[in-house]
N, CA, C and O atoms as a MOPAC input file, in Angstrom:
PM7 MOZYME 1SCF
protein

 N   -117.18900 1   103.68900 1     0.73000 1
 C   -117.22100 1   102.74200 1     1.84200 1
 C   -116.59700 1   101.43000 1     1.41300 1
 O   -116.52400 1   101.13100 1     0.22100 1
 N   -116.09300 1   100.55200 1     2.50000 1
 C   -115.51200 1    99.49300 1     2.00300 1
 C   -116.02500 1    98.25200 1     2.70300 1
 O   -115.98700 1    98.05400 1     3.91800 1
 N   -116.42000 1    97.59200 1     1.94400 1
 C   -117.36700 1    96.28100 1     2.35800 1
 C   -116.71100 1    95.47300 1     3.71900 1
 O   -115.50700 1    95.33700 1     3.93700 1
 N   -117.51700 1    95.11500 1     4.33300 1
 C   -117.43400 1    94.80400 1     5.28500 1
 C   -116.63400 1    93.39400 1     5.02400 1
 O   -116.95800 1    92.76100 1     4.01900 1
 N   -115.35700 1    92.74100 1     6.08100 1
 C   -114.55800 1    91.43900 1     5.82600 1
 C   -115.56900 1    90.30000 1     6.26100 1
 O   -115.55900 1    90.05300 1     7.46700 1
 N   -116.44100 1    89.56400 1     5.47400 1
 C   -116.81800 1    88.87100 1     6.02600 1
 C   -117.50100 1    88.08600 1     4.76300 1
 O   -118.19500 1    88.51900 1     3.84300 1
 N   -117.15500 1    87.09400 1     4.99200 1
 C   -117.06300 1    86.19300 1     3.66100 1
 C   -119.19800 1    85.93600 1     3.23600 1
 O   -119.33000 1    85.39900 1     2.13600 1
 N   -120.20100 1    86.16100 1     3.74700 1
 C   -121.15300 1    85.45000 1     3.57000 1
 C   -122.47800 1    86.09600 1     3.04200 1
 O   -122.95100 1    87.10300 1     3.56900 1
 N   -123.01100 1    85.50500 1     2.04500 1
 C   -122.84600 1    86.53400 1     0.93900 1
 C   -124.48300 1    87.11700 1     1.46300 1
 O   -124.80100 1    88.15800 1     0.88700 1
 N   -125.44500 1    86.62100 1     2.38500 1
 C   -126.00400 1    87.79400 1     3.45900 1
 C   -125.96300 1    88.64000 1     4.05700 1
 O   -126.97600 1    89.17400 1     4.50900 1
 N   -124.53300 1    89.14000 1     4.30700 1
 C   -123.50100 1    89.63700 1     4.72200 1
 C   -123.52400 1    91.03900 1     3.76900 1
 O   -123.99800 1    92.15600 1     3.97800 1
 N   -122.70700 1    90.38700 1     2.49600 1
 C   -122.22000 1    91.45600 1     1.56900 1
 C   -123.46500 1    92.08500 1     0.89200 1
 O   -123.47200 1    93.30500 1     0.73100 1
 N   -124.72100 1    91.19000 1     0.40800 1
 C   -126.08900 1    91.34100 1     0.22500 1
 C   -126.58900 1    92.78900 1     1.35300 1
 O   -126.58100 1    93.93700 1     0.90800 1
 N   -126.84700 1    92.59300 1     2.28000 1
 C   -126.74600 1    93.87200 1     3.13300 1
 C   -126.56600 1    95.01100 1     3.43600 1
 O   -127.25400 1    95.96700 1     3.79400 1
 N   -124.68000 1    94.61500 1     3.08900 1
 C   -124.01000 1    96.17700 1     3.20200 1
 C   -124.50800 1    96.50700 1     1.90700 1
 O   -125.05400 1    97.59000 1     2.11600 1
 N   -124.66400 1    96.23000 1     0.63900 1
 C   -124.45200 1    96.59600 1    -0.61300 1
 C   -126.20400 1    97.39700 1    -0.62600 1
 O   -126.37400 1    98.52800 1    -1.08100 1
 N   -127.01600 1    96.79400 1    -0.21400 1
 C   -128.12700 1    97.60500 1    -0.07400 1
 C   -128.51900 1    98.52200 1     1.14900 1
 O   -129.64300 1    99.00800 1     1.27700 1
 N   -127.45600 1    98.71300 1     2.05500 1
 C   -126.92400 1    99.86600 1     3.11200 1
 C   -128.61800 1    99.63600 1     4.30300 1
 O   -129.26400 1   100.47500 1     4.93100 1
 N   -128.81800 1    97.92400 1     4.12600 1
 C   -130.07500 1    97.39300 1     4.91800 1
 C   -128.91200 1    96.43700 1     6.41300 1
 O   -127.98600 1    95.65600 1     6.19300 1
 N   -129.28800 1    96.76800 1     7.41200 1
 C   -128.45200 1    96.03200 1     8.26400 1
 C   -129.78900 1    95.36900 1     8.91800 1
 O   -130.77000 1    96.05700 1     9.19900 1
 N   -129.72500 1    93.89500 1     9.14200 1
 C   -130.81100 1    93.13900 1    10.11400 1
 C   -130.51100 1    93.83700 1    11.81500 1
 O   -129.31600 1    94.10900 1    11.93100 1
 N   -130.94200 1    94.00900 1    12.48900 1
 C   -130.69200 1    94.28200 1    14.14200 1
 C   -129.71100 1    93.38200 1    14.60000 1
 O   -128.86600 1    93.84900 1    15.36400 1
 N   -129.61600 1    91.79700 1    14.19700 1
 C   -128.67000 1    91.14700 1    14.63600 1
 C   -127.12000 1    91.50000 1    14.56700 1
 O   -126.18300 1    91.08800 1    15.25000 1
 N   -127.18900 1    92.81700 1    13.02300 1
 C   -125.53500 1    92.67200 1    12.77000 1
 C   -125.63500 1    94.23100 1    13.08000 1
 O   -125.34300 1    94.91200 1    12.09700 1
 N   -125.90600 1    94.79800 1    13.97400 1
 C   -125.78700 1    96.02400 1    14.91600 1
 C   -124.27500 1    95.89500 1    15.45000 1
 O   -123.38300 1    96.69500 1    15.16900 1
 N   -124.18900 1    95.22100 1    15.93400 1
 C   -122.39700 1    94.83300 1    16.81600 1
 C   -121.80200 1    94.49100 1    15.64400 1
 O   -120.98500 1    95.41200 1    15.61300 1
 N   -121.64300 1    94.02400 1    14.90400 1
 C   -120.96300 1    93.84600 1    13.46900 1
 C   -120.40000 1    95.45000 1    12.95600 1
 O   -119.31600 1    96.03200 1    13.01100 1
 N   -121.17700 1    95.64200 1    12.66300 1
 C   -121.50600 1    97.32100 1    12.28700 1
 C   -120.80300 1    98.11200 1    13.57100 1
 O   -119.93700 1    98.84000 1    13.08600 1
 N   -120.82700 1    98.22500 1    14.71800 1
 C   -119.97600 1    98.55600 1    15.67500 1
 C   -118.64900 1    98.85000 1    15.80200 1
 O   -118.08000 1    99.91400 1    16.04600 1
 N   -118.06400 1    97.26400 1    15.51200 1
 C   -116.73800 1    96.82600 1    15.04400 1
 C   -115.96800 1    97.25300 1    14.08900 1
 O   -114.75900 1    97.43000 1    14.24100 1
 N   -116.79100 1    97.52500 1    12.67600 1
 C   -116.51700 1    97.53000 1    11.57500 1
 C   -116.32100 1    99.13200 1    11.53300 1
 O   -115.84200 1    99.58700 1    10.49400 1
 N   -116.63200 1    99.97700 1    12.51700 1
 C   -116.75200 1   101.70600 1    12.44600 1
 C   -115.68100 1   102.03000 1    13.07500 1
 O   -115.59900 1   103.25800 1    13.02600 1
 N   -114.40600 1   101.38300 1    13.90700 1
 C   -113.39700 1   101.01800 1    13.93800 1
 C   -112.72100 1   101.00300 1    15.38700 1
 O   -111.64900 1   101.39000 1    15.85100 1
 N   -113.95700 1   100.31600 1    15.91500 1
 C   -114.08300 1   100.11300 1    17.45300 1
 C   -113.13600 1    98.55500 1    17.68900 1
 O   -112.75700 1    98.28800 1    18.82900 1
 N   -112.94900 1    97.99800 1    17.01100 1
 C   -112.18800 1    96.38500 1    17.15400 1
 C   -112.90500 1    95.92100 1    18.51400 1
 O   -112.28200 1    95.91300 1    19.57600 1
 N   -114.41100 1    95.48800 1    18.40800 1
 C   -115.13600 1    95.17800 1    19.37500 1
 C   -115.51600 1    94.03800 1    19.01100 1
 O   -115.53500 1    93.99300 1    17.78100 1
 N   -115.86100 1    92.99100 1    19.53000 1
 C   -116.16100 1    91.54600 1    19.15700 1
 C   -117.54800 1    91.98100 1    19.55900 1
 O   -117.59700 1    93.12500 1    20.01000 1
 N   -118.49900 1    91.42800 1    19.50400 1
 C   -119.95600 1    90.86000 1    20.01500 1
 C   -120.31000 1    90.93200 1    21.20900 1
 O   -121.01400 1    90.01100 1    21.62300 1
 N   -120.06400 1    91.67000 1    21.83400 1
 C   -120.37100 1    91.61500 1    23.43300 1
 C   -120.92800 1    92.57100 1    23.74800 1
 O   -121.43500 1    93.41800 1    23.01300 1
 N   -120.86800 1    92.50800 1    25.61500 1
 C   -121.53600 1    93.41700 1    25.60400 1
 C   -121.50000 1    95.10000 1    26.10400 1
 O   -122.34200 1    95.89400 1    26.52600 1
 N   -119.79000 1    95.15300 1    25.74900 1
 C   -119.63200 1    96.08800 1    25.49500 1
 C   -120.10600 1    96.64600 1    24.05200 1
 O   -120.84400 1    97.63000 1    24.01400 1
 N   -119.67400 1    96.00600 1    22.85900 1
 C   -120.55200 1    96.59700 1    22.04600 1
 C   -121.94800 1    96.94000 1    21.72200 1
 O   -122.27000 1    97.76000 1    20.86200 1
 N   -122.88300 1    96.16200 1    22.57700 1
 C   -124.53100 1    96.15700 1    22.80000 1
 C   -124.44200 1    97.22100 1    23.63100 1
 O   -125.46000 1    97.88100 1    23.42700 1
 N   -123.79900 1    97.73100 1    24.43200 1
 C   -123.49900 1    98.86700 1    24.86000 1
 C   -123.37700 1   100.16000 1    24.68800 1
 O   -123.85000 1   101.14300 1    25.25800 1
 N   -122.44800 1    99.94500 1    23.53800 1
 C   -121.86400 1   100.96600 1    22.77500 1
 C   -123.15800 1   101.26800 1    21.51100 1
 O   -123.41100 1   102.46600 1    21.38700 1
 N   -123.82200 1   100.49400 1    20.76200 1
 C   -124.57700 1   100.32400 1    19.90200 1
 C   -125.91100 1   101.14200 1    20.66300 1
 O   -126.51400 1   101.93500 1    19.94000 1
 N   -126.32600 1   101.00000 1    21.89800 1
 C   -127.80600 1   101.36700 1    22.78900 1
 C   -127.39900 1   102.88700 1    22.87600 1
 O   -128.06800 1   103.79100 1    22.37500 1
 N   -126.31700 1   103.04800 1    23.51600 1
 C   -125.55100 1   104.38400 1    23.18200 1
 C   -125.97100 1   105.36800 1    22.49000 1
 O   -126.62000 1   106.34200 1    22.87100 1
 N   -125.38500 1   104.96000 1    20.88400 1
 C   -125.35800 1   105.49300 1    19.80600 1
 C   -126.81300 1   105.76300 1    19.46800 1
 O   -127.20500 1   106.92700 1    19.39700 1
 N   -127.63900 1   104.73100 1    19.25300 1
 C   -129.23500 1   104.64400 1    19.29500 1
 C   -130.04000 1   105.76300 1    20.17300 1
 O   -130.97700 1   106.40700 1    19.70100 1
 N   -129.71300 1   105.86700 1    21.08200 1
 C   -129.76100 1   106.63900 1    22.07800 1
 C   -129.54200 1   108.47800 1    21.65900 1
 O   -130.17900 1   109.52500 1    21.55000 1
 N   -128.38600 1   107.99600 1    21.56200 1
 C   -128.29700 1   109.69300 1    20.85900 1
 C   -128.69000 1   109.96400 1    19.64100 1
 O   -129.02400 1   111.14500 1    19.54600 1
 N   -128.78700 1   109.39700 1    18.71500 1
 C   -129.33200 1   109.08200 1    17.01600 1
 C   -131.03300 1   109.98200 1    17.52400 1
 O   -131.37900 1   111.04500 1    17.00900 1
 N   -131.74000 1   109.34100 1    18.45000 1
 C   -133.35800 1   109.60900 1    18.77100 1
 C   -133.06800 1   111.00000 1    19.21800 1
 O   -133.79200 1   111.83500 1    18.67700 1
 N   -132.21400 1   111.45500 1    20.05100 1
 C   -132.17800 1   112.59000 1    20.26800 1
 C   -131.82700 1   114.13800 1    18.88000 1
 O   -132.33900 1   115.22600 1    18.61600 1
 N   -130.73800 1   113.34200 1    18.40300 1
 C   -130.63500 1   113.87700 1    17.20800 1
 C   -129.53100 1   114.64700 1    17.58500 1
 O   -129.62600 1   115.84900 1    17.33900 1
 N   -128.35500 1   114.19000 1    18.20100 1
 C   -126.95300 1   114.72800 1    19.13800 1
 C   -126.12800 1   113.52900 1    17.96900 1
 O   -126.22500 1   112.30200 1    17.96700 1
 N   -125.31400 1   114.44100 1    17.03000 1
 C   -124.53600 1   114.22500 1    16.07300 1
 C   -123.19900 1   115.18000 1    16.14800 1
 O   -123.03700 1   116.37300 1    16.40400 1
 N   -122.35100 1   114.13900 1    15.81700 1
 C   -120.94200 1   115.05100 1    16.16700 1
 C   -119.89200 1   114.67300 1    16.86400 1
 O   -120.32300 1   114.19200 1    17.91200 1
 N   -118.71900 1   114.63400 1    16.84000 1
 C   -117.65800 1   113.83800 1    16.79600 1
 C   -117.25500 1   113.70700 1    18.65800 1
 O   -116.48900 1   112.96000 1    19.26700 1
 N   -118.27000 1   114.91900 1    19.15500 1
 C   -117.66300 1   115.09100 1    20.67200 1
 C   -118.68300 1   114.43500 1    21.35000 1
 O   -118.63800 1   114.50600 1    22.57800 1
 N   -119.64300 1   113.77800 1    20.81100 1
 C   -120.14800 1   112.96400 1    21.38200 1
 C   -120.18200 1   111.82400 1    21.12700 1
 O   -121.03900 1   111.21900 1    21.77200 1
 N   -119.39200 1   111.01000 1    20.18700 1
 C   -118.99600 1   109.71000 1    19.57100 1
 C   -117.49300 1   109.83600 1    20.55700 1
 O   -116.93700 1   108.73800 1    20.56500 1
 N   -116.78100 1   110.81200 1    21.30900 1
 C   -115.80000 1   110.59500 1    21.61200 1
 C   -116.05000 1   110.65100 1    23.15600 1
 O   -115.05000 1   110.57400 1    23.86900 1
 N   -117.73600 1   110.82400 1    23.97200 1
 C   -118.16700 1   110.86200 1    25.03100 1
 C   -118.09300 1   108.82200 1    25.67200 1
 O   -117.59500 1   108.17400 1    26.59300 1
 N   -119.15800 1   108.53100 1    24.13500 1
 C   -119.59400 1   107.18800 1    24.15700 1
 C   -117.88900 1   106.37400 1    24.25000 1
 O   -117.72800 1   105.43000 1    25.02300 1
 N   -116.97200 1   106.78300 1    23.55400 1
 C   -115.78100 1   106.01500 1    23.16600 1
 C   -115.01200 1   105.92500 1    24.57600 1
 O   -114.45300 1   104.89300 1    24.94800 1
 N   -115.04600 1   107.21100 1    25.37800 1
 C   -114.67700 1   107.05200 1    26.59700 1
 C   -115.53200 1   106.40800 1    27.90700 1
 O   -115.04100 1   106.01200 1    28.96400 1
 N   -116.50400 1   106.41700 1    27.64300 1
 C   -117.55400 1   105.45000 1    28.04100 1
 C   -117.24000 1   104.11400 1    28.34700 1
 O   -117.28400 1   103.50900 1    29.41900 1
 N   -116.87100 1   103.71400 1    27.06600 1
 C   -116.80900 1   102.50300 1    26.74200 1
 C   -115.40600 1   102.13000 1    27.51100 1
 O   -115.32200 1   101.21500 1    28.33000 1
 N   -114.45400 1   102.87600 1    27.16900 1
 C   -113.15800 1   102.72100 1    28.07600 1
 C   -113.38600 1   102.41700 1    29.33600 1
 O   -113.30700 1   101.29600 1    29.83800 1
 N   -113.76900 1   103.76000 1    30.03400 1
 C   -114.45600 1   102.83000 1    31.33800 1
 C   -115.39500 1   101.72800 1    32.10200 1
 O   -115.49500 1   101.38300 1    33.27900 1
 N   -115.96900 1   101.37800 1    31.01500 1
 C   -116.53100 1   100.26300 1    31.16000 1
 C   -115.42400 1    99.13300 1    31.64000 1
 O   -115.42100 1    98.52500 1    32.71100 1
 N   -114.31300 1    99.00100 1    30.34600 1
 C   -113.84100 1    97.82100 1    30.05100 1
 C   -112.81400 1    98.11500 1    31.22600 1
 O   -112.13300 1    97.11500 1    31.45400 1
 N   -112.53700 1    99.08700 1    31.95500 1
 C   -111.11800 1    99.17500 1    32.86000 1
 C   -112.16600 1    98.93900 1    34.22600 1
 O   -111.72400 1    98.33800 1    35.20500 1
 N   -113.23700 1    99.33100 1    34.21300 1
 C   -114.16900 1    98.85100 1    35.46700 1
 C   -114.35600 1    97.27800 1    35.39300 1
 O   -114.48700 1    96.72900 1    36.48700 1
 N   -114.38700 1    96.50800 1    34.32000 1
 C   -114.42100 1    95.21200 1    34.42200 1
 C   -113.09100 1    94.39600 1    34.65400 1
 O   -112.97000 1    93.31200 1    35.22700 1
 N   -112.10100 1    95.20300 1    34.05300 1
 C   -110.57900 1    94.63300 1    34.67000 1
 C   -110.45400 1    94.51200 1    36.36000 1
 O   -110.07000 1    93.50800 1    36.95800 1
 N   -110.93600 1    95.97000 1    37.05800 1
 C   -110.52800 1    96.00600 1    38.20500 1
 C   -111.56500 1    95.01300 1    39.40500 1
 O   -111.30400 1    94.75400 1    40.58000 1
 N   -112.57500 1    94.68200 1    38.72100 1
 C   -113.51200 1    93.56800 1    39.39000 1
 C   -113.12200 1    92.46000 1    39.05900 1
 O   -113.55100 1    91.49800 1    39.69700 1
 N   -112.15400 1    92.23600 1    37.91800 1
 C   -111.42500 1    90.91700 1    37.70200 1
 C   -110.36900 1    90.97900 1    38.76900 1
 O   -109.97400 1    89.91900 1    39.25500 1
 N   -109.85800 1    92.17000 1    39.19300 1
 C   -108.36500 1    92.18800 1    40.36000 1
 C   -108.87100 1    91.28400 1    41.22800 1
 O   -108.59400 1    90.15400 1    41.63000 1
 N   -110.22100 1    92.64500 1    41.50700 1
 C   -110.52600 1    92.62000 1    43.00500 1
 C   -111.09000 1    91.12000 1    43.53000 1
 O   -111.27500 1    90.97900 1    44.73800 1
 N   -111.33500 1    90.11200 1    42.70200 1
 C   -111.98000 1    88.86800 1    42.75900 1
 C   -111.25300 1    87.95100 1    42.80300 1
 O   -111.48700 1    86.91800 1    43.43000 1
 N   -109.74100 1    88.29600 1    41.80800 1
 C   -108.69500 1    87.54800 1    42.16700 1
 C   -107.91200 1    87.24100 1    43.18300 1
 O   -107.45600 1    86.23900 1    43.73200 1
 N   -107.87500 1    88.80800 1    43.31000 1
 C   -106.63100 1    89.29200 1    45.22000 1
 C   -107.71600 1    89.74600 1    46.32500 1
 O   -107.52600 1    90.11000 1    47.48500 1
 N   -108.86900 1    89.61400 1    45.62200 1
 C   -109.82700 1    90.15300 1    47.31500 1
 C   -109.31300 1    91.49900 1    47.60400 1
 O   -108.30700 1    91.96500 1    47.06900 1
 N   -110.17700 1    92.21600 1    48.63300 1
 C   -110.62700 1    92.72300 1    49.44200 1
 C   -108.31000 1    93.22100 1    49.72000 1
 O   -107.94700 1    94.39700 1    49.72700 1
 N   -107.79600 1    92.63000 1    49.80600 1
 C   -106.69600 1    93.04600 1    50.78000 1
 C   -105.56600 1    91.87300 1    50.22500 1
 O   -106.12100 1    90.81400 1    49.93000 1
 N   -104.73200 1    91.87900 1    50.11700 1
 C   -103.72200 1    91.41400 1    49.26600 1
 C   -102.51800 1    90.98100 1    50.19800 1
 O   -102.48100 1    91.87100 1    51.04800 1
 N   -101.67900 1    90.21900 1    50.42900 1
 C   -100.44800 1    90.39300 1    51.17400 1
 C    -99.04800 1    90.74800 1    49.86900 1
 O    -98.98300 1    90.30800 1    48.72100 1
 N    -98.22500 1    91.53600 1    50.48000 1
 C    -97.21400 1    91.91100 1    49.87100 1
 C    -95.93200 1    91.76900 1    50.53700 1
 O    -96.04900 1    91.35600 1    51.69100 1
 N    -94.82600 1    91.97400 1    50.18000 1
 C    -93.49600 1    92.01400 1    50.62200 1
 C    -92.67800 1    93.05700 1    50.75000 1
 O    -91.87100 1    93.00800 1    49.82200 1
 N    -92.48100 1    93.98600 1    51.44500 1
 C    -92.11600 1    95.28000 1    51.51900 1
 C    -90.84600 1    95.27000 1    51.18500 1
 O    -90.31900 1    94.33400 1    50.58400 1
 N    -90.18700 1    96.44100 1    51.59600 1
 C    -88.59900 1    96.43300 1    50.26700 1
 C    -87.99800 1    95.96700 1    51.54300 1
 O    -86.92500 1    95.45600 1    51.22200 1
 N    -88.19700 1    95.86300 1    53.21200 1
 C    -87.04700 1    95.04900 1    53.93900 1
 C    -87.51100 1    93.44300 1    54.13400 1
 O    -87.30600 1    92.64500 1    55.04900 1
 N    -88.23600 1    93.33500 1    52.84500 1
 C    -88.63500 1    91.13400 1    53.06000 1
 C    -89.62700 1    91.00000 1    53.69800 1
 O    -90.11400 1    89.87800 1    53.56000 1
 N    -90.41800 1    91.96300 1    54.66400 1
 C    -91.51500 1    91.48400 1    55.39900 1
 C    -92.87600 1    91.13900 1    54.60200 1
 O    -93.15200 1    91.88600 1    53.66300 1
 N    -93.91200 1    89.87000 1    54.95300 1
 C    -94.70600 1    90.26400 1    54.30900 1
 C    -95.87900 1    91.18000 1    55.56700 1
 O    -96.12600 1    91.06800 1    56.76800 1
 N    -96.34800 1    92.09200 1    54.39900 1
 C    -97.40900 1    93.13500 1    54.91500 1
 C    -98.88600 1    92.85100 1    54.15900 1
 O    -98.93300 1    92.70200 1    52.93800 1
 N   -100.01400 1    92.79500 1    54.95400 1
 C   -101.24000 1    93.09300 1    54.04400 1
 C   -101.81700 1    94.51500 1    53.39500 1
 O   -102.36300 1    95.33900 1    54.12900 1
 N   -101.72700 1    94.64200 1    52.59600 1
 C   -102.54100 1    95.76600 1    51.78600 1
 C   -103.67400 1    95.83700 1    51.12200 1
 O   -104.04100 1    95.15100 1    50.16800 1
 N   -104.41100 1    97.00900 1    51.86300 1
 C   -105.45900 1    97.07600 1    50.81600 1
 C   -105.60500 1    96.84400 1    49.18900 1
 O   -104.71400 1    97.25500 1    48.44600 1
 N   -106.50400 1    96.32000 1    48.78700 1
 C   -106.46600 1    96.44400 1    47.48300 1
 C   -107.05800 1    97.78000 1    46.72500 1
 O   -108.22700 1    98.16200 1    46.77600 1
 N   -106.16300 1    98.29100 1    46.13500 1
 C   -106.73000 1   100.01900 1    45.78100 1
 C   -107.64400 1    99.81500 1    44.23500 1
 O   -107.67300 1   100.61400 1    43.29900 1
 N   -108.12200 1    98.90600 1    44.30700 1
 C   -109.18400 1    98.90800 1    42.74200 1
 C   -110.52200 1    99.04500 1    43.65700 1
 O   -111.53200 1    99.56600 1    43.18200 1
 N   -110.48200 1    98.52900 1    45.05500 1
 C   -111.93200 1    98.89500 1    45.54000 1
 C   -112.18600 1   100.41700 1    45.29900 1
 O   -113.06300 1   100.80700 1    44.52900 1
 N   -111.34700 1   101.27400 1    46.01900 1
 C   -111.69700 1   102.42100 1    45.81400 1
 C   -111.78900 1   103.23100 1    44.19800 1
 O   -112.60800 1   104.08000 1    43.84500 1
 N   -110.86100 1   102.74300 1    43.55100 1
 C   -110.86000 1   103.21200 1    42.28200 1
 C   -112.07200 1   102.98700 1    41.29400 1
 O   -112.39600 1   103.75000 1    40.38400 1
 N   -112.80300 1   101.56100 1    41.71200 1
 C   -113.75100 1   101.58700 1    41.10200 1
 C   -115.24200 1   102.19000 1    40.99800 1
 O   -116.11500 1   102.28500 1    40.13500 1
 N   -115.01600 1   102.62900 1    42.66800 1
 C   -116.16500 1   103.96200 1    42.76700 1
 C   -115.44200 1   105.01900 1    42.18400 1
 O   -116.50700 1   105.52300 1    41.82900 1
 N   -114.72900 1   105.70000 1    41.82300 1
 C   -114.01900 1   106.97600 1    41.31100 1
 C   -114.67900 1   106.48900 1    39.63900 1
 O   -115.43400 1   107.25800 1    39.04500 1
 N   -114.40800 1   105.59400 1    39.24100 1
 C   -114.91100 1   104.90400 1    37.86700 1
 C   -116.10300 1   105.05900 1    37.48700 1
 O   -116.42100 1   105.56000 1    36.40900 1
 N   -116.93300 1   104.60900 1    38.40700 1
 C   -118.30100 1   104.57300 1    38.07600 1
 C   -118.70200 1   105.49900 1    38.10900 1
 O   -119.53000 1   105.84800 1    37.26800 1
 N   -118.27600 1   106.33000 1    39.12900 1
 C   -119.18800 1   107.77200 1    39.19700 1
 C   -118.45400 1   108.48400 1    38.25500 1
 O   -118.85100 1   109.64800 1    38.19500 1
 N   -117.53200 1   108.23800 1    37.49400 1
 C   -117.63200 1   108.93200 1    36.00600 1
 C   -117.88200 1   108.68700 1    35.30600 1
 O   -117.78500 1   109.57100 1    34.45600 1
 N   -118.44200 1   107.39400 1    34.80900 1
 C   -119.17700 1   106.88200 1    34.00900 1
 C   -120.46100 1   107.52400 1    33.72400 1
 O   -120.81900 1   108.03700 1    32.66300 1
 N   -121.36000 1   107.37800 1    35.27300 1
 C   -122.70500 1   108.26500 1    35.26700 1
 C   -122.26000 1   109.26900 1    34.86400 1
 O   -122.85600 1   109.35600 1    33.79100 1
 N   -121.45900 1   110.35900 1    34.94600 1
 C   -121.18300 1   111.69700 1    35.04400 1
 C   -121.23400 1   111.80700 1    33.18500 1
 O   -121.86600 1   112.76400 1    32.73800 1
 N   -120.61400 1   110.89000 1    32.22800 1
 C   -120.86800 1   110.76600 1    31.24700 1
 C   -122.28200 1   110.27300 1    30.66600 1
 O   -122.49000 1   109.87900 1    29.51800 1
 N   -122.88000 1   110.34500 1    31.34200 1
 C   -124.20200 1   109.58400 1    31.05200 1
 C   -125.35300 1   110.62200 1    31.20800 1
 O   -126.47500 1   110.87100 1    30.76800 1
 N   -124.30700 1   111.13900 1    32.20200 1
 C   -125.38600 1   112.42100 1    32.94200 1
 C   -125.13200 1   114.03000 1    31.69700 1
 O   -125.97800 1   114.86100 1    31.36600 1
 N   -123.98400 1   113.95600 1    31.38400 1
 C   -124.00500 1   114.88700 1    30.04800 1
 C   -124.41600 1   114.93200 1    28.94900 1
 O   -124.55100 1   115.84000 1    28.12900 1
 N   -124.73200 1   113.29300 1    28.96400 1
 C   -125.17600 1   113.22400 1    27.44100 1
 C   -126.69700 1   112.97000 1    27.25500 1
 O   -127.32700 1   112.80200 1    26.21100 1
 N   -127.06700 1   112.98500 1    28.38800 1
 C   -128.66600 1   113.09500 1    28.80600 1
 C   -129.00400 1   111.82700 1    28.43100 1
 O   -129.98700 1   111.62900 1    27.71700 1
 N   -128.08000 1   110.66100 1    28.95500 1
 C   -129.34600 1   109.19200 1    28.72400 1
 C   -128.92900 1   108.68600 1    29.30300 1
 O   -127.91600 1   108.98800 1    29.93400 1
 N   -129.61300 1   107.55100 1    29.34900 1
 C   -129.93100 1   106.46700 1    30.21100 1
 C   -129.16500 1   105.16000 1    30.64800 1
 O   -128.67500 1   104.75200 1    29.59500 1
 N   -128.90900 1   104.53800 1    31.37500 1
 C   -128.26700 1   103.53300 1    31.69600 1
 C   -128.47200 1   102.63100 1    30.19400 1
 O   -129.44600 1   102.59700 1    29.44300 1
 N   -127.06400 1   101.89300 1    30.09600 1
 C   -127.47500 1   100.79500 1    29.04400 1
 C   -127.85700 1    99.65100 1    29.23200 1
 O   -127.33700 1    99.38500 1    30.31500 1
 N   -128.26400 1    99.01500 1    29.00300 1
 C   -128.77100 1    97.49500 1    29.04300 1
 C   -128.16400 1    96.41800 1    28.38400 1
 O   -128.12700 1    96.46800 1    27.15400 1
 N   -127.63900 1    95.37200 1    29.01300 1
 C   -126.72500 1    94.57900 1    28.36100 1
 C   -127.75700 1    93.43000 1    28.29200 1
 O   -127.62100 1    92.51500 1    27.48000 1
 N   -128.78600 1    93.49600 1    29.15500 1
 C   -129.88400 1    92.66200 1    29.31300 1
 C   -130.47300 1    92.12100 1    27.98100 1
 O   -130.44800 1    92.91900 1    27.04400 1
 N   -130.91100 1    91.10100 1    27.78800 1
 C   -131.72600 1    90.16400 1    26.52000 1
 C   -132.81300 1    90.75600 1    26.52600 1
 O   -133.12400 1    91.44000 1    27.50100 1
 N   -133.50800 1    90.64800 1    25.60900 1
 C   -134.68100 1    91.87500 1    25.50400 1
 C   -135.90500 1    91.06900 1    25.90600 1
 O   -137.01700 1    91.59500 1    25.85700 1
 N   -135.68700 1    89.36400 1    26.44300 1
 C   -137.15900 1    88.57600 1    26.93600 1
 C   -137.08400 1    88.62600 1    28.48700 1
 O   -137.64600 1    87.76600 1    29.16500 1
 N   -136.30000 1    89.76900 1    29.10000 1
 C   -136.00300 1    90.03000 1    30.33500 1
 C   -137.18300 1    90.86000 1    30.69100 1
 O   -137.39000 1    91.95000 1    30.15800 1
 N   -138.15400 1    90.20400 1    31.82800 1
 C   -139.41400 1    90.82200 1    32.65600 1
 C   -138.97000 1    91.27300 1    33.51300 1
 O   -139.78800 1    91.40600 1    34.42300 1
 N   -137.75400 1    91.70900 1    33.79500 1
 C   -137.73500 1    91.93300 1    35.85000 1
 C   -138.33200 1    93.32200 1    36.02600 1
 O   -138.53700 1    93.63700 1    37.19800 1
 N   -138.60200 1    94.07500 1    35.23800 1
 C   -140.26800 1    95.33400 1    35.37300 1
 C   -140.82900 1    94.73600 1    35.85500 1
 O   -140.75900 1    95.00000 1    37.05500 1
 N   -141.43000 1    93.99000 1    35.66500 1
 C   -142.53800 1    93.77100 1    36.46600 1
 C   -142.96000 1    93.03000 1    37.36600 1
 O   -142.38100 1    91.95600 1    37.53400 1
 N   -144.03600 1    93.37000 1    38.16700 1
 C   -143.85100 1    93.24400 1    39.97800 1
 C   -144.45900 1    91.45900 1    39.75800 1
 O   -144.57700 1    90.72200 1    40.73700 1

């Protein structure tokens, strides 16, 4: 294994005794060769993994379930960046100069998205992830 790039010597202290604190979970994410910063796609990706670890579902076709997972996550958050930018319906310029309004086609695409997302979620037998802070009550009534 090759030590993790990160200059601080809590850090290297860590990997070297193969002890990770919970905080450097997304660290550890990144470093498995996801090029994921701290977010919450990787808290994502990390609940995931955790997730299947308890089950005891090991194996490369399900690290490549979560990986596509994660893809759709991040292309479902692009197309809610469109759709927020250009709205609902867009105006365009057709090839004889007119302008025309058009739908914006990320609305629909992003239900096609999601419901494969679940559909991955739904194969791998778990649960929605939580990007949520863990001093989050909204359980309860």
């Amino acid at each position: 294994m090759v030590a993790p790039p990160v200059n601080s010597q809590r850090f290297s202290t860590a990997w070297r005794a193969g002890v990770w604190p919970r905080e450097n979970q997304y660290i550890r994410a990144r470093e498995e060769g996801d090029n994921m910063a701290a977010t919450n796609e990787a808290r994502i990706k990390a609940d995931l993994m955790a997730q299947l670890k308890n089950q005891r579902k090991e194996g490369q076709h399900f690290i490549d379930l979560v990986r596509d997972y994660i893809y759709l996550y991040n292309l479902k958050k692009k197309m809610q960046t469109d759709i927020d930018e250009r709205g609902l319906r867009y105006t365009s310029v057709s090839g004889n100069g007119v302008k025309i309004e058009k739908p914006n086609e990320n609305v629909q695409n992003i239900l096609k998205v999601n419901a494969q997302m679940l559909k991955i979620l739904s194969e791998l037998n778990l649960k929605e992830p939580s990007a949520v802070a863990d001093g989050d009550n909204s359980d309860y009534l």
